[in-house]
C-alpha positions in Angstrom: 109.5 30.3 6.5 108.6 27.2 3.9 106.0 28.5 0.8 104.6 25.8 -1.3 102.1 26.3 -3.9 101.1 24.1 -6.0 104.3 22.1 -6.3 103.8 18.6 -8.6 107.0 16.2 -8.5 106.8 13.4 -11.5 109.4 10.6 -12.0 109.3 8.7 -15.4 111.0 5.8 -16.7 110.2 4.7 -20.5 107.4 2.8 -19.5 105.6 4.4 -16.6 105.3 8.2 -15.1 104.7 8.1 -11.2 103.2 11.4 -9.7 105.1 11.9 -6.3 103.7 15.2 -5.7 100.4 17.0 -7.4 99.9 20.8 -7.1 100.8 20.6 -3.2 100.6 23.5 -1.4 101.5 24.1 2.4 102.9 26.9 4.8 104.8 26.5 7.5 105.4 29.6 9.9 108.8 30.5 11.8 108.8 28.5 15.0 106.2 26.0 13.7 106.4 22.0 14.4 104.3 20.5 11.4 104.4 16.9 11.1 104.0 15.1 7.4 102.0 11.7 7.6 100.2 8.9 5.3 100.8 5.6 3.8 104.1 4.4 2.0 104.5 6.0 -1.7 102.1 9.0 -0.2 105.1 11.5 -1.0 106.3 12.4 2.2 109.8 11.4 1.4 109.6 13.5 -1.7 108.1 16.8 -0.4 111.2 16.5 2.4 113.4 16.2 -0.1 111.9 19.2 -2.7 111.7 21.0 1.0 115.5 20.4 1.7 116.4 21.6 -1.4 117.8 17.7 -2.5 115.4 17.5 -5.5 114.1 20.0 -8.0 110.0 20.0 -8.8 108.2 20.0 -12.0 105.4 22.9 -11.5 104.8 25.2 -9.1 106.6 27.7 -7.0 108.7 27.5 -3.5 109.8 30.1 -0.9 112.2 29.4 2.1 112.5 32.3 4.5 111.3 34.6 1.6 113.5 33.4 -1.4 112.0 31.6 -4.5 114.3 28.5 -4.6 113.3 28.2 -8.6 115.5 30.7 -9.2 118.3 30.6 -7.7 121.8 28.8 -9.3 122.7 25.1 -8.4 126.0 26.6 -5.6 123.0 29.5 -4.6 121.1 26.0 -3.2 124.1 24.5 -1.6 124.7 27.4 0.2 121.1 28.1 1.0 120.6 24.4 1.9 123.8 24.0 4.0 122.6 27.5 5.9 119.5 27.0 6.4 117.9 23.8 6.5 119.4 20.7 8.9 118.2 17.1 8.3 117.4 14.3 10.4 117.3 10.6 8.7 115.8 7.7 9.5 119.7 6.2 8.2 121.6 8.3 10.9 123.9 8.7 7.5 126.8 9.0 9.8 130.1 8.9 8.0 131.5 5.8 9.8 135.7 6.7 9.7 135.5 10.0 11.5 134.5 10.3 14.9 131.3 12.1 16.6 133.0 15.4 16.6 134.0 15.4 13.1 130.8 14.0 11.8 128.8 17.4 13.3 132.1 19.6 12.0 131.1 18.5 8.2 128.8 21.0 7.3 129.8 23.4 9.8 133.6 23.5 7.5 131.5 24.3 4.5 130.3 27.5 6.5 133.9 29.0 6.8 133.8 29.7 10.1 136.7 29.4 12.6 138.0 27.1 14.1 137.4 28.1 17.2 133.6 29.1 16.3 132.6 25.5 14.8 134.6 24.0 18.4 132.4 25.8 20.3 129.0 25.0 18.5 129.8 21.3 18.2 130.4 20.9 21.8 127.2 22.9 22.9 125.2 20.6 20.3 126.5 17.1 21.7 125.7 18.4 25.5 122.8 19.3 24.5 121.9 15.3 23.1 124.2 14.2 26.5 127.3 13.0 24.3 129.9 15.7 24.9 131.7 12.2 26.6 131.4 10.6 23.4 132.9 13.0 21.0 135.9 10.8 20.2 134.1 7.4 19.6 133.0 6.3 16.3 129.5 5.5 14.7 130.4 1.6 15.2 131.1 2.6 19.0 127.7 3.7 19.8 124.2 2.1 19.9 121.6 3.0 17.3 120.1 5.6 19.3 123.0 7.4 20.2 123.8 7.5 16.7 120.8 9.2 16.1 121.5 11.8 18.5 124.6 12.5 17.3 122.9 13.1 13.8 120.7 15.7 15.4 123.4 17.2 17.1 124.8 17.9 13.5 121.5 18.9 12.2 121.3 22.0 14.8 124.8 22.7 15.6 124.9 25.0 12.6 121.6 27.0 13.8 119.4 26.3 11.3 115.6 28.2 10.4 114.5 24.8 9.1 114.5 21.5 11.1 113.6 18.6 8.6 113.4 15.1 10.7 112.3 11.9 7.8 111.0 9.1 10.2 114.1 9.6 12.7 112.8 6.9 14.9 112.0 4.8 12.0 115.2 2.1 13.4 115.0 2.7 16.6 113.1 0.5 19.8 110.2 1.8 21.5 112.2 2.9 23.9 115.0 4.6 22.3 112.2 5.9 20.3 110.5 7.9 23.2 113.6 9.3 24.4 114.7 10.9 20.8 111.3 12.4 20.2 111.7 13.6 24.0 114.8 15.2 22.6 113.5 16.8 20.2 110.7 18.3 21.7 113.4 19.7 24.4 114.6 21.3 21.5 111.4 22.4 20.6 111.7 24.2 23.8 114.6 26.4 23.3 113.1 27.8 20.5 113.2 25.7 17.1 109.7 25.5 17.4 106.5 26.2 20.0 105.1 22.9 20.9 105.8 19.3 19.2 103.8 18.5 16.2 101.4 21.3 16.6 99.6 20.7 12.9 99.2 17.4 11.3 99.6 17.4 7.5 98.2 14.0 6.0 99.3 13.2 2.5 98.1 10.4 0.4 98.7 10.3 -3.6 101.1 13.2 -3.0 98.0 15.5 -2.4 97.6 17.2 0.9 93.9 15.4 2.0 93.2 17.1 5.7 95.5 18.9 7.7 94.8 20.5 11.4 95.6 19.7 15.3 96.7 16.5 16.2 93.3 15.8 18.4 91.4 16.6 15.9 93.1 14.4 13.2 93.3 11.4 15.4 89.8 11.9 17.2 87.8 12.6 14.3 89.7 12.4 11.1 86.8 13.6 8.2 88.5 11.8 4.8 87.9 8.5 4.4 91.5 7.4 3.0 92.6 9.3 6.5 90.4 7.0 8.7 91.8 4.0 7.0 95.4 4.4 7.1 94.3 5.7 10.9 92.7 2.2 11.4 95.8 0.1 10.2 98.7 1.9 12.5 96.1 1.4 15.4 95.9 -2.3 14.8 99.5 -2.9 14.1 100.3 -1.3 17.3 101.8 2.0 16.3 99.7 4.7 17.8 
């Protein structure tokens, strides 16, 4: 499904160049839940967004579902991006005048499909995050996690083959928290993916250091930068 090799992501200003990304390479299958962790400024946020098709890369090569992105035109990745991939941000980036229906109907319009069709998907998509009741309420009407929901409604009401979440609990409560994650491991369920963070990716210096099963990452993690960063989300409390 998603083909990296060797992908290297550099930002420069006139004074400084900042490697996001350096010759990173990762597969991730159909139905696969792969989660992307390290410290701030590791490059997660930039993979996700080279992944989502939001930023172009340096070096390297990149295939989702079997095309090479590289080489397609700038409307070829709109339309690739807007069927394909849904996103999930930590921001809920919720368009705040139009209601919960016609924030998931956005990208669905884009699609050209009827009326009818993009009724029927929207409403399946908010009963599946419990806010069919909601539909006519605005962003400021709802609590932060509700909002949230209502972005992943969005996210998968246009059936997508790639499920990109950045830190979607990031402003949420512990609470509100568990029961998005729950959410989106019931949707893990029907068939977006097997089981719930199934591999562990940890990147640090925008280079992939160890990757594997969660148990095994968290148990016994073998890179020293891994057992560090390990060490300070224990004793803040976060794992």
């Amino acid at each position: 499904m998603l083909k990296m090799h060797n992908v290297s992501k550099v930002y420069r200003t006139d004074l400084i160049e900042t490697h996001a990304l350096r010759e990173l390479s990762l597969e991730v299958g159909a139905g696969e839940f792969v989660a992307v962790s390290g410290p701030s400024g590791s490059g997660k946020t930039t993979f996700l967004n080279i992944a989502g098709l939001l930023e172009d890369f340096e070096s390297g090569s990149y295939q989702l579902d079997g095309r090479d992105v590289s080489r397609l035109s700038d409307d070829q990745r709109s339309k690739l991006r807007n069927e394909k991939i849904g996103f999930i941000f930590q921001s809920f980036n919720l368009i705040p005048d139009l209601n919960v229906f016609d924030n998931v109907d956005v990208p669905l319009r884009y699609r050209r499909m009827s009326a009818a069709d993009r009724r029927e998907r929207i409403t399946s998509a908010l009963e599946l995050v419990g806010l069919a009741s909601r539909m006519k309420h605005l962003p400021s009407q709802l609590s932060g996690g509700q909002q949230q929901r209502v972005a992943i409604a969005r996210a998968i009401a246009g059936d997508p083959a790639l499920l990109l979440a950045d830190e979607p609990t990031g402003n949420l409560d512990s609470l509100m928290a568990r029961q998005v994650m729950d959410l989106l491991e019931q949707i893990n369920e029907m068939g977006f993916a097997k089981d719930i963070a199934n591999r562990i990716c940890f990147l640090d210096q925008g280079r992939i250091l160890e990757e594997g099963p969660p148990a095994q990452i968290f148990s016994a993690p073998k890179e020293p930068r891994t057992q560090q960063f390990l060490a300070r989300i224990v004793a803040a409390g976060r794992l």
